[in-house]
C-alpha positions in Angstrom: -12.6 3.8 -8.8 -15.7 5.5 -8.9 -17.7 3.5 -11.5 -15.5 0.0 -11.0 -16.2 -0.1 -7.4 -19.7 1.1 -7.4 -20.5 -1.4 -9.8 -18.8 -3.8 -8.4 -21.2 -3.8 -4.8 -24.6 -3.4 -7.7 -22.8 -7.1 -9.0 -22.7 -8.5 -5.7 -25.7 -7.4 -4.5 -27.4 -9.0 -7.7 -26.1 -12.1 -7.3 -27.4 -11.9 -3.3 -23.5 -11.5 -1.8 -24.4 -8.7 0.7 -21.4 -10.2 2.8 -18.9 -9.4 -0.7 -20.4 -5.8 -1.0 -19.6 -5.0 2.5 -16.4 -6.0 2.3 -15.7 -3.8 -1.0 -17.3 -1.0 1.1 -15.3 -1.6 4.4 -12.2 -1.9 2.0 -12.7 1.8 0.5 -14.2 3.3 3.7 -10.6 2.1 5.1 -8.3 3.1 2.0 -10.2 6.5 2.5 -10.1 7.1 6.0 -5.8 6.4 5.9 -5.5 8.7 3.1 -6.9 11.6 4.4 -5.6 11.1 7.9 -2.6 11.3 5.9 -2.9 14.4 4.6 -4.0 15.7 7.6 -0.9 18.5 9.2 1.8 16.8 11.1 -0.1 13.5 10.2 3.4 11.6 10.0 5.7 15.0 11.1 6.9 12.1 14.6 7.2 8.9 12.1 10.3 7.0 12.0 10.0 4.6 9.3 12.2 1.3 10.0 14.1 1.3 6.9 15.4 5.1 7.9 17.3 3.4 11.0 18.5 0.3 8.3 20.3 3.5 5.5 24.0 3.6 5.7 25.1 6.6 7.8 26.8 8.6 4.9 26.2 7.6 0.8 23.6 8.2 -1.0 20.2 5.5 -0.9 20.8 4.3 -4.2 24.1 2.6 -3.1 22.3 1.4 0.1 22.3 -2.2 -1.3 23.3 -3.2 2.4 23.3 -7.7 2.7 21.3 -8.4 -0.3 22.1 -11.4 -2.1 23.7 -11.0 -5.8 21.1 -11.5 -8.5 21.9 -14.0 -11.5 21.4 -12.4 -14.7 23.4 -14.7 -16.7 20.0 -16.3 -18.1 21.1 -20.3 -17.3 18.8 -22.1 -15.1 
């Protein structure tokens, strides 16, 4: 990350695409700014992620397979 993307916004400079080097920028500012409010204290302590309420009551997650459709591994086509 630190020499791909840097390069990358020198590339599209060069070839006079300020419009792609802001958007790489924006991109990062944005990956970086979730991140760290992410590890910020009690960042996500009051988040209820949807799939919680979906997990079967008692089990464990792994057999949590729920009303997903059977997967054909026979190899015919």
């Amino acid at each position: 990350m630190a020499s791909v993307l840097p390069g990358a916004v020198v590339r599209e400079l060069r070839a006079r695409r300020p419009a792609s080097a802001l958007a790489i920028v924006t991109a990062l500012a944005a990956t970086t700014a979730g991140y760290l409010r992410g590890k910020l204290p009690g960042a996500t302590s009051g988040l209820r992620l949807p799939a919680a309420d979906a997990a079967p009551a008692t089990g464990s997650p792994a057999d949590a397979t729920g009303d997903l459709p059977a997967v054909n591994r026979s190899g015919g086509g």
